[in-house]
C-alpha positions as CSV (number, residue, x, y, z in Angstrom):
1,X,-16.7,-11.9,5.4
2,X,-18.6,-12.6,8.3
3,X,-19.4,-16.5,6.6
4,X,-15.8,-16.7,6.9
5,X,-15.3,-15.7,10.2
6,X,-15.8,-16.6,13.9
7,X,-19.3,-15.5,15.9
8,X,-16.9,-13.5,18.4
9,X,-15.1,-11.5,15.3
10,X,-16.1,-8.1,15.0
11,X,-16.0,-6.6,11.2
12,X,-16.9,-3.2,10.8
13,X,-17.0,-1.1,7.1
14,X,-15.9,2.5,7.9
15,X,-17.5,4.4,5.4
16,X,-18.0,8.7,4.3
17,X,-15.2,9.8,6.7
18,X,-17.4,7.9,9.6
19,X,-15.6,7.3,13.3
20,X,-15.7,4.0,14.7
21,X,-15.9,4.1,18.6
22,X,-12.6,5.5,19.7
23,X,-10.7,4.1,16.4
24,X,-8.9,6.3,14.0
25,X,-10.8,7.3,10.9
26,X,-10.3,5.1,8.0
27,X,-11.0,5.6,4.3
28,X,-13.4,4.3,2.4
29,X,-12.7,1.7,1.4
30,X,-11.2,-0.1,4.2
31,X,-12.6,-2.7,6.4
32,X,-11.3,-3.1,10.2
33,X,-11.0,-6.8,11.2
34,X,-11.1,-7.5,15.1
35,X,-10.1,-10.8,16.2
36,X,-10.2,-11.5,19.5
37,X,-9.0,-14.2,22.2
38,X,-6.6,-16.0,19.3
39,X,-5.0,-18.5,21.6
40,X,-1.6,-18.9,18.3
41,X,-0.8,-15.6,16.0
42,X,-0.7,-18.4,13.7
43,X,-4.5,-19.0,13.2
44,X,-4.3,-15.6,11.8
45,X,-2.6,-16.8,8.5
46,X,-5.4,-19.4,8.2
47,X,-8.0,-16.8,8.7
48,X,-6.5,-14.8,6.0
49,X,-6.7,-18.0,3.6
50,X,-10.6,-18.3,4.3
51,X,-11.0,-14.4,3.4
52,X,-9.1,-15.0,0.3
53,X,-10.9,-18.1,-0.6
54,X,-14.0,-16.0,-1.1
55,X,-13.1,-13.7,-3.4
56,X,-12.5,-16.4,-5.6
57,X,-16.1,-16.7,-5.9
58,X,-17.9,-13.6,-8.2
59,X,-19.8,-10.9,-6.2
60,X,-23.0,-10.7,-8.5
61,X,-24.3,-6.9,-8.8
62,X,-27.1,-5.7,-11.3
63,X,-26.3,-8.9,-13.5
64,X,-22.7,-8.1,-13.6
65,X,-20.0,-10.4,-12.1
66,X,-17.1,-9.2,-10.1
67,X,-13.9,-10.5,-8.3
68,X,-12.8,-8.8,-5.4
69,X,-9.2,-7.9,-4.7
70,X,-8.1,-8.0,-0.7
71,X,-5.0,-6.3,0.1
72,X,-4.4,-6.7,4.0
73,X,-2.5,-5.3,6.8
74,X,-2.4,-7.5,10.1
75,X,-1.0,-6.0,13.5
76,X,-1.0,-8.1,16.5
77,X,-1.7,-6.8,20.0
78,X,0.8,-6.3,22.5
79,X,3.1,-6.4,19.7
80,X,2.6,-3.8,17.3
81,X,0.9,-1.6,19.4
82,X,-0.8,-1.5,22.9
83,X,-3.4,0.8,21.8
84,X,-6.3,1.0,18.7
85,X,-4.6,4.1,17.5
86,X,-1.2,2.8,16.8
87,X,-2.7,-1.0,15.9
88,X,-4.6,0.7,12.9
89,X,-1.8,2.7,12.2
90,X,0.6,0.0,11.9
91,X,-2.2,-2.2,10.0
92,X,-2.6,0.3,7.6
93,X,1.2,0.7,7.1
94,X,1.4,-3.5,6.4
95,X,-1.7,-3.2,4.1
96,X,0.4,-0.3,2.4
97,X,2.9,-3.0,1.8
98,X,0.5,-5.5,0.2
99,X,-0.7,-3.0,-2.3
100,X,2.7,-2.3,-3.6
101,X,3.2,-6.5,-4.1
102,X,2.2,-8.0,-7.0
103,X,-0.8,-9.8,-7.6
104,X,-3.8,-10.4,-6.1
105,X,-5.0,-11.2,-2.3
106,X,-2.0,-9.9,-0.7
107,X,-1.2,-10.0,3.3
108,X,1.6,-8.4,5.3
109,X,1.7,-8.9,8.9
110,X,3.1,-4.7,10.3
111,X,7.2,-5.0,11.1
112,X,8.9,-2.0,12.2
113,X,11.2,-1.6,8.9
114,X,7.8,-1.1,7.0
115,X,7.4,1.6,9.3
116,X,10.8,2.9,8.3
117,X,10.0,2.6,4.2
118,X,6.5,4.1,4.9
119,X,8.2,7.1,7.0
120,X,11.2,7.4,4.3
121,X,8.1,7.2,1.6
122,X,6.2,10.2,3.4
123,X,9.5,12.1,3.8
124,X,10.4,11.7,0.2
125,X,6.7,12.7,-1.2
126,X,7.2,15.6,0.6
127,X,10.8,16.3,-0.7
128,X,9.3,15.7,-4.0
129,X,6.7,18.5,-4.2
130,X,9.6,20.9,-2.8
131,X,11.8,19.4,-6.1
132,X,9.0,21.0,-8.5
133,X,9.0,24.8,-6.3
134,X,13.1,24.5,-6.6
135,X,13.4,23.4,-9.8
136,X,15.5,20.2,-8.9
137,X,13.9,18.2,-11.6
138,X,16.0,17.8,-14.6
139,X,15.4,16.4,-18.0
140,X,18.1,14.1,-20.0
141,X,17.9,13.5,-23.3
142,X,19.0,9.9,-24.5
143,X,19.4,9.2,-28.5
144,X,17.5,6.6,-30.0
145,X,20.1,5.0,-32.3
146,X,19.8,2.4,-35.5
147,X,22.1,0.3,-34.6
148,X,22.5,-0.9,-38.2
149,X,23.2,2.6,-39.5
150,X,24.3,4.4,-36.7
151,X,21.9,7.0,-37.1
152,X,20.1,9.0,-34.8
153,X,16.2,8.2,-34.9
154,X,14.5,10.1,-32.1
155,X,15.6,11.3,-28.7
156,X,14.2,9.8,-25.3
157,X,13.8,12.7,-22.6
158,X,14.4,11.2,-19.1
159,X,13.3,12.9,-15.9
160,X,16.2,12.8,-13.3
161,X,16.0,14.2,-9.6
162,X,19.0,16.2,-8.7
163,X,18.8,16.6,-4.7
164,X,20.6,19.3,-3.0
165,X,21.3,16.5,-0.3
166,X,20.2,13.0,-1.3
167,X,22.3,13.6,-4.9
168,X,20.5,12.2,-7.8
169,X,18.0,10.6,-7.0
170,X,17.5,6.7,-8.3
171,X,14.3,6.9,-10.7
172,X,13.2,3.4,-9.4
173,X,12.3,6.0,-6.2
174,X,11.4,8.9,-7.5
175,X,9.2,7.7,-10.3
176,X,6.9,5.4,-9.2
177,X,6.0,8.0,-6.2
178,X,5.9,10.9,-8.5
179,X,2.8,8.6,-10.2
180,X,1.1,7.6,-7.5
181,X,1.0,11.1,-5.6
């Protein structure tokens, strides 16, 4: 990274619960990225690009090649966030964003409706560990039929969310949550 970047660039690797300066703790895995004095948000974009084009190349470790993966989250300052504490925040949220998209070397810069969807995802984690204690989960059962016979071969059990509020909740929301968490 730091071939990649500027001489006035700060990159610092948080690492074992470690606190940087007056930052928020970060996990493991995740790399802070200060850019300073950028004259265009737009040379951010081009940044990005060079950090991508090196993970292209294989990392060599004990003989063994490897490809990294970078998912990012950008925030820019005064606009996300006047402080460090809300501009990490609001990275991490955009970086949360990337994970979820396909592929690799993924980017979102932070927008306040991925604050939203990361709020609602919190919310609805949350609502989901409740849905196990009350017993809101509900199983369907879906034949498998021959459609040349019309006989019954199996049955498909389906997991549904019944919500005392929310309804039923759409598996598409539910599911991929209930997998990650």
């Amino acid at each position: 990274l730091k071939k990649v970047l500027r001489r006035t660039d700060t990159v610092t690797l948080n690492e074992d619960n470690e606190l940087l300066f007056s930052m928020s703790q970060l996990g493991r895995s995740e790399i802070v990225i200060l850019l300073t004095d950028l004259k265009q948000s737009e040379i951010v974009t081009s940044i990005l690009q060079r950090i991508f084009s090196v993970n292209n190349e294989p990392v060599e470790v004990e003989g063994n090649e490897f490809y990294l993966n970078s998912n990012i989250g950008v925030s820019l300052y005064p606009f996300d966030g006047e402080d460090a504490d809300t501009l990490i925040r609001n990275a991490s949220s955009a970086m949360r964003e990337a994970k979820q998209s396909m592929g690799r070397n993924s980017f979102r810069f932070y927008a306040d409706d991925i604050n939203q969807r990361s709020k609602k995802q919190i919310h609805l984690e949350a609502e989901l560990h409740r849905a196990v204690e009350r017993e809101e989960l509900i199983i369907y059962y879906q034949p498998k039929v021959d459609l040349k016979s019309g006989c019954i071969l199996g049955m498909e059990a389906l997991l549904r969310w019944q919500h005392p509020h929310m309804g039923l909740v759409p598996p598409n929301d539910f599911i991929p949550l209930a997998e990650q968490t």
